[in-house]
N, C-alpha and C positions, 0 to 999 in steps of 0.2 A: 233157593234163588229169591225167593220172597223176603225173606232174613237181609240178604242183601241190598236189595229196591228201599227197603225200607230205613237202613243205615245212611243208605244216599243222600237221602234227603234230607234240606235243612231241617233246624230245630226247630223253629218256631211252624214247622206242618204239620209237627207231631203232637205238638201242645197245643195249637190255637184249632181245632179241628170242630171246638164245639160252636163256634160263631161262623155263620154262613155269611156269606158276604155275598149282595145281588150285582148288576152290573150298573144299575142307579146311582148306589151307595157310591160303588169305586169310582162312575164318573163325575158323581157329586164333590165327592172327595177331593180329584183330580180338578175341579173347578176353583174351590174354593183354596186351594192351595200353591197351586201352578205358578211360578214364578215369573211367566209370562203375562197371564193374566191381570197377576197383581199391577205388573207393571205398566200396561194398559190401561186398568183401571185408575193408579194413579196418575197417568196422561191425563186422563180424561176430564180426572176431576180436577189438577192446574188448570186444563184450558177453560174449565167453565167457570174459574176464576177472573180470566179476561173478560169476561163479561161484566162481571161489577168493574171494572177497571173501565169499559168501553161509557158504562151507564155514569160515569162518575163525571162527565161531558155536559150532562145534565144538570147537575147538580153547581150552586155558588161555590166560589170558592174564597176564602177569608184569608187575608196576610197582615200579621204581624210585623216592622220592621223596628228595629232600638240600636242606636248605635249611641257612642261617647267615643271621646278622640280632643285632640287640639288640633287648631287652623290658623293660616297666617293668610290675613285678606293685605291685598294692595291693588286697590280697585278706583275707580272716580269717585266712589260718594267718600271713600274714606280719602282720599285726598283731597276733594272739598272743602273736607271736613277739618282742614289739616293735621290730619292724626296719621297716614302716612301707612308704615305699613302696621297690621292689628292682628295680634296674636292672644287668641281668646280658647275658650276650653269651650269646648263645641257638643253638642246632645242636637238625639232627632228620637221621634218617634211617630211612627203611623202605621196605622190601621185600614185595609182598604177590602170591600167587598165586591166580588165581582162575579156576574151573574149572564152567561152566556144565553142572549136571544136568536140569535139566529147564525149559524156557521156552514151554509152549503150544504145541511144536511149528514155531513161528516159525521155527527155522533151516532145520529139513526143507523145507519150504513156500517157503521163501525160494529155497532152491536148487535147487527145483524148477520155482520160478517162470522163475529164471535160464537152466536150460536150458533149458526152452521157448520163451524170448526167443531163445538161440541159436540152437536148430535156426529159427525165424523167418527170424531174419537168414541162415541159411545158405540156406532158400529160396528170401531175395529175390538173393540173390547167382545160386543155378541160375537164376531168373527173368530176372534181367539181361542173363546170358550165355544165355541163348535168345532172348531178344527183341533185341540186339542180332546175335545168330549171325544172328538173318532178315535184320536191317537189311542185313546184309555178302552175304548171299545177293542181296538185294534190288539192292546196287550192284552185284554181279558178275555178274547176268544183265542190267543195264543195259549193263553196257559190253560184252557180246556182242551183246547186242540193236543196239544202235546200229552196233556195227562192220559189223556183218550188211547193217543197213541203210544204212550208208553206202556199204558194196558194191554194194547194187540202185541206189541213185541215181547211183554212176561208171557202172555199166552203161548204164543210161537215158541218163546225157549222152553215152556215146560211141553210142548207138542214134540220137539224135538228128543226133550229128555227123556219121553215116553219112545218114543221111537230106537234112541240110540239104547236103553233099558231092554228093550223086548232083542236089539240086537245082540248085547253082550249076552242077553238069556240064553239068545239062541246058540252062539258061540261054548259057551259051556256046556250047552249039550252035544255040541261037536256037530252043528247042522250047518254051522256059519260058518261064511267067507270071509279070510283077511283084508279083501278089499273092500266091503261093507260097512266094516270096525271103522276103519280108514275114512271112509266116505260121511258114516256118523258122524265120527269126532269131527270131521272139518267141517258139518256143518252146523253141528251143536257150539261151535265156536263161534259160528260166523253170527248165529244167532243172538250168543251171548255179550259181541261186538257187537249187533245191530241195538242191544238194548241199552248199553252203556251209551251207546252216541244217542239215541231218544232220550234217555235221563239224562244225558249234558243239554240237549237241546231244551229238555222240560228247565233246566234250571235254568238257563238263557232268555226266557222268556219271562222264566219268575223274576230274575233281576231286570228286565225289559221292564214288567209292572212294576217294581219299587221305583225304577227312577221315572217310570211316568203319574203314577197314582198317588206316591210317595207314603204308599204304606204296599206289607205287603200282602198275597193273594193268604184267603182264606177259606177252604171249604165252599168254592165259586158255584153259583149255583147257575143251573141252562137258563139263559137269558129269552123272551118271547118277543119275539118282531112284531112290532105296532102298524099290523099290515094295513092300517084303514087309512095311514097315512100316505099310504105308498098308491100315487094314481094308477090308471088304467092303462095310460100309456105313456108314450116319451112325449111326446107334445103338449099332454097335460103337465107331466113334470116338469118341463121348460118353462110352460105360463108360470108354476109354479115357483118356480126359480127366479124369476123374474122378478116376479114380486116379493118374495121373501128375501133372498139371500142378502146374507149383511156385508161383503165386498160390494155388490152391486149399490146395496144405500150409502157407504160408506164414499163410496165416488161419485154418488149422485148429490149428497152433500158437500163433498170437496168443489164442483160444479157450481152450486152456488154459492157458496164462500165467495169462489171466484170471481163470481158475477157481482157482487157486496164491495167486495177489494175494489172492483172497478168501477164503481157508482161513490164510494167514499176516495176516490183518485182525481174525480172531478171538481172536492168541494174547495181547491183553493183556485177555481176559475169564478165563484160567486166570492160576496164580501162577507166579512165576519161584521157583527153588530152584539155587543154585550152594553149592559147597564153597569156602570160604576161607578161606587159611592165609596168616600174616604174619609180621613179626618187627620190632618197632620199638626202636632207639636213638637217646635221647635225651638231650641233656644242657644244664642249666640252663631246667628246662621249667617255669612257673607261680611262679617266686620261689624255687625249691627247687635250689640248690648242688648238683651232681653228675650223677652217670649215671639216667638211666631206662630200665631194656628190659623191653619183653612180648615173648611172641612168643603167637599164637591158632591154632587150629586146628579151623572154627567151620563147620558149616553154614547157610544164613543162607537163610531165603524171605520173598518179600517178594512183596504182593497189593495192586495198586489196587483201593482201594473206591470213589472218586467220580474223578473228572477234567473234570467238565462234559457229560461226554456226547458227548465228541471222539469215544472210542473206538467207539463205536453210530452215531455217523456218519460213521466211516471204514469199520463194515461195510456199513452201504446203500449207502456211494457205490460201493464194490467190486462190491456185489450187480447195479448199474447197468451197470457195465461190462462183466461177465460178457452180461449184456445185448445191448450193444453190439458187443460180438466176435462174438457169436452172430449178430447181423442181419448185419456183413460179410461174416462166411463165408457168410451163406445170401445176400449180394450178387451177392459173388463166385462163386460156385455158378453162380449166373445171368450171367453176362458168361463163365465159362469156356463152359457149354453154348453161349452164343450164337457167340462164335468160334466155336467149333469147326462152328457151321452155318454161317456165315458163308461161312467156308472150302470148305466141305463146297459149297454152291452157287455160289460162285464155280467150283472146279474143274468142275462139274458143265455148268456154264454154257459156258466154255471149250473143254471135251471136245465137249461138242454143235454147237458152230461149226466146230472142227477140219474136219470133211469138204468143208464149205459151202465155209471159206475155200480148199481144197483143188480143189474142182470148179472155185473162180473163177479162181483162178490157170491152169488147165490151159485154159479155155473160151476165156480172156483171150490167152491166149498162140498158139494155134488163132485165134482170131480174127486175131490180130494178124499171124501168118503168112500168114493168106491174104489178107488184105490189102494184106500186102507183096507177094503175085503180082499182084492184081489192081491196082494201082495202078502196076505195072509194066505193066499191058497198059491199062493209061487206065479202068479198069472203078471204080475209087476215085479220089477226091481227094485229096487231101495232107492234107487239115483230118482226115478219116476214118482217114489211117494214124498221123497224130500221137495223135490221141484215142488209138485203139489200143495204140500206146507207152507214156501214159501209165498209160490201163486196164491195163497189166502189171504196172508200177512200182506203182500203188495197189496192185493187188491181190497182190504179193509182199510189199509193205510191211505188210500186214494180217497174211497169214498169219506173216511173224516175229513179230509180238506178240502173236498168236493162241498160236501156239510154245512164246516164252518167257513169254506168262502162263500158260499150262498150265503150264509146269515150275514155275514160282514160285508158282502155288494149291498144288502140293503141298509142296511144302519147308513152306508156311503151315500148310498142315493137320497137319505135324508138327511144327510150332510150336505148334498150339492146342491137343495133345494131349501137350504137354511131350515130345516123342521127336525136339527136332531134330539137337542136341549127338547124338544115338544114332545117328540116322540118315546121319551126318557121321562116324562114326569119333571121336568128338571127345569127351575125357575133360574133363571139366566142370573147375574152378577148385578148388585143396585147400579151400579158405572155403566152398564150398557144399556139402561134408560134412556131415552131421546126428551129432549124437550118440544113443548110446543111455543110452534114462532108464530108473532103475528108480522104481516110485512106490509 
């Protein structure tokens, strides 16, 4: 049956056996390659793009203009002039510089808007890469989980084989029952079914890992819980949630945006004021033979007084939105507390099974032994010492996913508290850096 297990399995288990792979690596891996991630991170880094875009407010701006053309003037001075109407071959060219002093504040506001957009997107990026970091935790205590457990069901069917062996022994020597035979084989079968469906499930998992890791498992080694990160109780993981988790910053920056959006909404109820200096040549301009140059050097403010009332209803709409950010974050507020209880009683829940499954396996197994004397001495039936066999294999099979759901409630709960990347060793993605705003 070993000869078997072992064909089952893909190739690359049998060949890559000598490189251990830790749960670090796979979630590192899993970071650096994630498709979502990336695609986050390049959000992140467009929007912090709008920021030179925002900053460029600040800065003069220079225009070129050159045209060439014909023009036909018929105007007073050329009728004066009696020349009537004057068709001349026309050029312009100017140059003008202009230098924004004061505009409502708009470009401040803008730019401040912008970073706060960024640091956003650089949260949902840390966000990404922890909530996928779990996914990859998630697959790689699957595929120990299952290995584990495909080891109790070989054990089982060679328990069995042992059993249905000493039955056909005994048949041969004419001590055995036809209904024993019977009872054997259909549960050396069931056994050898229960072990086919754990290698399907073991290979289900392994493909689980390839499409999240995006390589696959190798020689997985037991992963150790960074218990110093995990508080003392729920309440402290809450504060801690609070403060860490990257949805929570991510909406608490959309919030100010908001608040930016609304402050740069008001700057066309103040006047714009720029410096502008030019220099224009021109020649054959209006009917008039020759060169024309100015050159200016002009302060120039310029004040909407009506527009319809656009601009009064780009401020309430802003004022609405501010709004609206607000109630996210206080959504969001409430779905981080809720994970992190979530979390917080599943581990709790798990921990308190741990001994139960723990006594059943020991009680199971004790039984199961002594049944194996007594059914040697004719004191048990066969039906009694199969259950038995069985009652082990259940009850091993519980406590590994007793096991690995305890380890995996906590790696969660330091997912719901933003500290899983920390608790991994694992330096977050350059895009989910925040910047510093000054305001």
């Amino acid at each position: 049956m070993k000869k078997s297990l072992v064909l089952s399995l893909p190739l690359w288990v049998m060949v890559s056996s000598v490189s251990a792979q830790t749960l670090e690596s796979a979630v590192m891996h899993t970071i650096e390659s994630n498709p979502d991630i990336l695609a986050a991170a390049s959000e992140r880094q467009a929007v912090s793009k709008e920021i030179d875009q925002a900053k460029a407010g600040y800065y003069p701006t220079l225009d070129l203009a050159l045209g060439t053309g014909w023009e036909m003037t018929d105007n007073p001075n050329t009728r004066s002039a009696g020349r009537g109407e004057v068709r001349l071959n026309r050029d312009e060219a100017s140059l003008q510089l202009r230098q924004m002093l004061f505009d409502g504040m708009e470009t401040k506001n803008e730019v401040l808007r912008q970073e706060f957009r960024t640091n956003s997107r650089a949260s949902a990026v840390y966000s990404a890469a922890e909530n996928t970091g779990l996914e990859a935790v998630d697959a790689y205590l699957n595929v120990l989980r299952q290995q584990k457990i495909v080891e109790l069901a070989q054990t089982n069917l060679e328990a069995h084989q042992r059993t249905h062996d000493q039955i056909v022994l005994r048949s041969e020597r004419g001590v055995g029952r036809g209904a024993d035979m019977d009872q054997s084989l259909g549960r050396l079968a069931l056994a050898e079914a229960n072990l086919m469906e754990e290698e399907s499930k073991l290979r289900d998992a392994e493909t689980t890992f390839i499409r999240v890791v995006g390589e696959p498992p190798e020689s997985l080694e037991e992963p150790e819980i960074p218990e110093n990160l995990i508080p003392d109780s729920l309440d402290a993981a809450i504060v801690k949630a609070v403060d860490n988790h990257p949805t929570l910053r991510l909406a608490n920056f959309d919030l100010e945006s908001a608040r930016a959006q609304h402050a740069t909404a008001k700057a066309p109820f103040y006047p714009d004021l720029h410096l502008e200096v030019g220099t224009r040549a021109d020649h054959n301009i209006d009917g008039q033979v020759g060169t024309d140059k100015d050159i200016t050097a002009m302060l120039r403010l310029r004040y909407n007084l009506l527009n319809g009332g656009r601009d009064s209803a780009r401020r309430e709409e802003t004022a609405y939105l501010i709004n609206q950010a607000a109630e996210i974050r206080n959504n969001t507020y409430r779905e981080v507390e809720e994970g992190t209880r979530l979390s917080w009683n599943a581990w709790e829940t798990v921990k308190s099974q741990m001994s139960y499954r723990e006594q059943h396996v020991d009680s199971s197994q004790k039984s199961r032994d002594a049944y194996r004397q007594q059914f040697s001495l004719g004191q048990r039936t066969l039906l009694d010492l199969l259950d038995s066999e069985n009652e082990v294999f259940r009850a091993q099979t519980a406590l590994v996913n007793t096991e690995y759901d305890e380890l995996y409630a906590q790696y969660r709960i330091l997912n719901s508290m933003g500290l899983l990347l920390q608790g991994l060793n694992i330096k977050a993605p350059e895009a989910a850096e925040t910047i510093a705003i000054k305001q």
